[in-house]
C-alpha positions in Angstrom: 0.0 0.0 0.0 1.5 3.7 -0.9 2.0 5.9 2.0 -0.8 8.8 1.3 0.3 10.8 4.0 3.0 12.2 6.0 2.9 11.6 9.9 5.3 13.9 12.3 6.1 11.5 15.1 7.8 13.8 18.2 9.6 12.2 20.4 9.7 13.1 24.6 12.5 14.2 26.9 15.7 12.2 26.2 13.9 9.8 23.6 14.8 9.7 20.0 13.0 7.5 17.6 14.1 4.4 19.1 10.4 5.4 21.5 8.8 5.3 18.0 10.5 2.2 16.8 7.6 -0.6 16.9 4.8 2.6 15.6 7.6 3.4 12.7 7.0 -0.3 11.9 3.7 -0.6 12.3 2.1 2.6 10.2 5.1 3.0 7.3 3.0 1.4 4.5 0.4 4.1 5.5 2.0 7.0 6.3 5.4 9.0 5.2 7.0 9.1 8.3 9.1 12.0 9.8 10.9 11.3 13.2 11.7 15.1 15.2 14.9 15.6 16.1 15.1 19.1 18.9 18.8 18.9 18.8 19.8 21.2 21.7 16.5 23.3 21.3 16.1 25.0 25.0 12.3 26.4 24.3 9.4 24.3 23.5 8.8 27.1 21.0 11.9 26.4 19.4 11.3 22.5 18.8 8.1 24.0 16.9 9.8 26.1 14.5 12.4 23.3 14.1 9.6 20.4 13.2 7.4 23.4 10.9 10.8 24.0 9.0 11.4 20.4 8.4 8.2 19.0 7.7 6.0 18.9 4.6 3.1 21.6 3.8 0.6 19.3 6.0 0.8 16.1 8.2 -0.2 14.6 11.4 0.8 14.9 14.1 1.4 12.7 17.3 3.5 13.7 20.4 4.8 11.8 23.0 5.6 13.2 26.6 7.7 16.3 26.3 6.8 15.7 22.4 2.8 16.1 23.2 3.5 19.9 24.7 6.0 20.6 21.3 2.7 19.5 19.3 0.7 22.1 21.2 3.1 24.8 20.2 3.5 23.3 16.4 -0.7 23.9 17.0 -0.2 27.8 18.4 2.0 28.5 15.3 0.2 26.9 12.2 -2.6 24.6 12.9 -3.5 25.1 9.0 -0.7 22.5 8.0 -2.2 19.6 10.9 -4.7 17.2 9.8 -4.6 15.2 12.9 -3.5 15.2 16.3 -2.1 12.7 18.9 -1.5 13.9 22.7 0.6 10.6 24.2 1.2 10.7 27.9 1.5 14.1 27.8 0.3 17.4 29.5 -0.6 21.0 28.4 -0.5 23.2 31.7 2.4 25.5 32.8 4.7 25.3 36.1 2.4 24.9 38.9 3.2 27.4 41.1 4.3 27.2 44.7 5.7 24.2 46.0 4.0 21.9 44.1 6.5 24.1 41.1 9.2 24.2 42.7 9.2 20.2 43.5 9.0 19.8 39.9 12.0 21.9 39.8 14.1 20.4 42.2 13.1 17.0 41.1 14.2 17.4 37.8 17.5 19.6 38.6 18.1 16.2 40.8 18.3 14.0 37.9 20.4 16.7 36.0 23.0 16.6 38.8 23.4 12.8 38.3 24.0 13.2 35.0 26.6 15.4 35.2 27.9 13.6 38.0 28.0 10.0 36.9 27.0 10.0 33.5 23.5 10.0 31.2 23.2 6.0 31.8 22.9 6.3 35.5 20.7 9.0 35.7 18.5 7.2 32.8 18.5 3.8 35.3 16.8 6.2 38.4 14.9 8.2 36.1 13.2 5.1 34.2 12.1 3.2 37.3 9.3 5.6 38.2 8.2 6.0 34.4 7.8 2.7 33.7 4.6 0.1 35.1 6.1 -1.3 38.1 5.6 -5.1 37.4 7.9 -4.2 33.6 10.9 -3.2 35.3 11.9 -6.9 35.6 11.8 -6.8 31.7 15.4 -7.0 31.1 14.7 -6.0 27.3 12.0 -3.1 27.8 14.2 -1.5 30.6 17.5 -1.9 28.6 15.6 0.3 25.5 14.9 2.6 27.5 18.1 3.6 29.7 20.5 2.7 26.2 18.2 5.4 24.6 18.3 7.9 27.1 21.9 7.7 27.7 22.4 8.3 23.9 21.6 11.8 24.6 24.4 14.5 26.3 23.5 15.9 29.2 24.0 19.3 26.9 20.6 17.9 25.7 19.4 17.0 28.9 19.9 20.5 30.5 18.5 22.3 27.5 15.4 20.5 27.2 14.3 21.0 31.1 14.8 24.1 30.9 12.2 24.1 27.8 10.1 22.1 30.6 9.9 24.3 33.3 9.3 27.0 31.2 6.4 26.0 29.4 3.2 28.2 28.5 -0.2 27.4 29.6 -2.0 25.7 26.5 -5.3 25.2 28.1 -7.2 27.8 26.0 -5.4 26.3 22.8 -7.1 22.7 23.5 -9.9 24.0 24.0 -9.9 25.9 20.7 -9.0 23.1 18.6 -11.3 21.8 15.7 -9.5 18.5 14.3 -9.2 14.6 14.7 -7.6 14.1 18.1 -6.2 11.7 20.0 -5.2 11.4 23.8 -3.7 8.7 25.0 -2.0 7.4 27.9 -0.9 4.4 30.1 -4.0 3.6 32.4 -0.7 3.4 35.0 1.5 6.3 34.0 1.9 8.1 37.7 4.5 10.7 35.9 1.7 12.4 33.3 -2.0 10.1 35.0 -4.8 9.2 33.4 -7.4 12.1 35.2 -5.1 14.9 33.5 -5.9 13.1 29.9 -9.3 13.1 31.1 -9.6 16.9 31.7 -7.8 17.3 27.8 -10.7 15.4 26.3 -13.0 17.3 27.9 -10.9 20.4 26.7 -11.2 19.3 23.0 -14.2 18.9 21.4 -14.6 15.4 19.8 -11.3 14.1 21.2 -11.4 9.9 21.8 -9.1 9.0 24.9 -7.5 5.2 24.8 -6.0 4.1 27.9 -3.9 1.5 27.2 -3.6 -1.2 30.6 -1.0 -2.0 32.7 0.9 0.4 31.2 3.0 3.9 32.5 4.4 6.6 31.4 6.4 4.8 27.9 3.6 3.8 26.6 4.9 3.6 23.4 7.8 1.2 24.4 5.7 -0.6 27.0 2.6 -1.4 24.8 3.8 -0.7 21.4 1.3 -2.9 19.9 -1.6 -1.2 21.6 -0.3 2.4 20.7 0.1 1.4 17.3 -3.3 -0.1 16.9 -4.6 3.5 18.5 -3.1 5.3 16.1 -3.8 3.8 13.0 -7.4 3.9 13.8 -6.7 7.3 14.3 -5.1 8.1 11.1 -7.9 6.0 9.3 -10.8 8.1 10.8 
C-alpha cells in the first residue's frame, strides 16, 4: 500500500525514535514518516519552528511526553498545516506554582545533577524506574531500551530540554480551541503524566477519543507498542 500521508512523530525528553520504533514499523506502509529531532533546542517554541521547517506543507501529528507539549506549540504557530493530532502521555499546563512548582523543579535539577555527575546512563536507570509500570521493570529487554536510549543523549541535551520544561506556556485555551481529529492517550498506570489529566484534555477538546492503554506507564509507546500502534492507526484512518 503507498504511503498517502506524512505523519510527524515527536519524540519526549531524552527519547529519539528508538520510543517510535515498533509505531515506525507498524504505520510505514500508510504514512510518510518523519521522526523530530530538537537537537539542543532550549524552548518548547523552538522545537516547533524546528519540526514546521522540516516538515511537509501538512501532516499529522502525534506527540509523546515532552513531544505532546511541542505539538501544542507546532498547533499555536500553524494549525493550518495539521490534519490530525495525537496527545501521548503528555500534559498541556504551565509550572504549577508554589511548592507543588518548585518540587517539579528540584526533582528534575536532581536527575540533572546525576547526569553530570555520573553519567546520562545512571541517571536514565533512576529516572526510568518511576516511568515505567512497576511489574515491567523486571523486563530486562524493555528496561535496557529505555536507559540505552536515554543515555544516547548529552546531558547538553538534557539540561537544555528541562529548561524548555519548566518553562512551558499554559496551552489550556489552545485545546480548548482546537477543531481537528484528536487523539489522547496514555498508560491507564502512567503516575509521571495520569490518566485524570488526559481526562480533563478530552474534555478540553471537542470530539477528542481517549484510549488508555492497561498496565501500562508513562512509555507507553515502548511498554505497549502494539496497543499504541493499533490506537493510532485507527486514528489516522478516521
Amino acid at each position: 500500500m503507498k504511503a498517502t500521508q506524512a505523519l510527524v512523530l515527536v519524540p519526549g525528553l531524552m527519547c529519539d525514535d528508538a520510543v517510535w520504533q515498533h509505531q515506525i514499523a507498524a504505520l510505514g506502509a500508510v504514512c510518510e514518516i518523519h521522526v523530530a529531532e530538537h537537537a539542543l533546542c532550549d524552548s518548547l517554541g523552538a522545537m516547533a519552528e524546528r519540526i514546521l521547517d522540516l516538515a511537509p506543507p501538512q501532516f499529522a501529528m502525534a506527540g509523546h511526553s515532552m513531544g505532546g507539549r511541542v505539538a501544542l506549540e507546532v498547533m499555536a504557530r500553524a494549525p493550518q498545516r495539521v490534519t490530525k493530532l495525537a496527545l501521548l502521555d503528555t500534559g498541556y499546563q504551565a509550572l504549577a506554582a508554589g511548592e507543588a512548582g518548585e518540587r517539579e523543579k528540584a526533582g528534575r535539577y536532581r536527575l540533572l545533577e546525576i547526569a553530570e555527575r555520573s553519567g546520562m546512563l545512571t541517571m536514565a536507570e533512576d529516572w526510568s524506574r518511576g516511568m515505567v509500570y512497576p511489574p515491567r521493570l523486571a523486563d530486562v529487554p524493555l528496561m535496557h531500551a529505555i536507559n540505552s536510549m536515554i543515555a544516547r543523549a548529552s546531558v547538553a541535551q538534557f539540561a537544555a530540554q528541562i529548561r524548555a520544561l519548566l518553562e512551558r506556556p499554559d496551552r489550556t485555551d489552545l485545546l480548548a480551541a482546537l477543531r481537528l481529529p484528536t487523539l489522547v492517550l496514555c498508560g491507564r498506570n502512567d503516575s509521571w503524566s495520569p490518566l485524570a489529566r488526559h481526562e480533563d484534555m478530552v474534555k478540553l477538546v471537542a470530539g477528542s477519543q481517549l484510549v488508555a492503554v492497561p498496565d501500562c506507564g508513562h512509555m507507553s509507546t515502548m511498554e505497549r507498542p502494539e496497543a499504541v500502534s493499533a490506537a493510532l492507526l485507527a486514528w489516522l484512518e478516521s
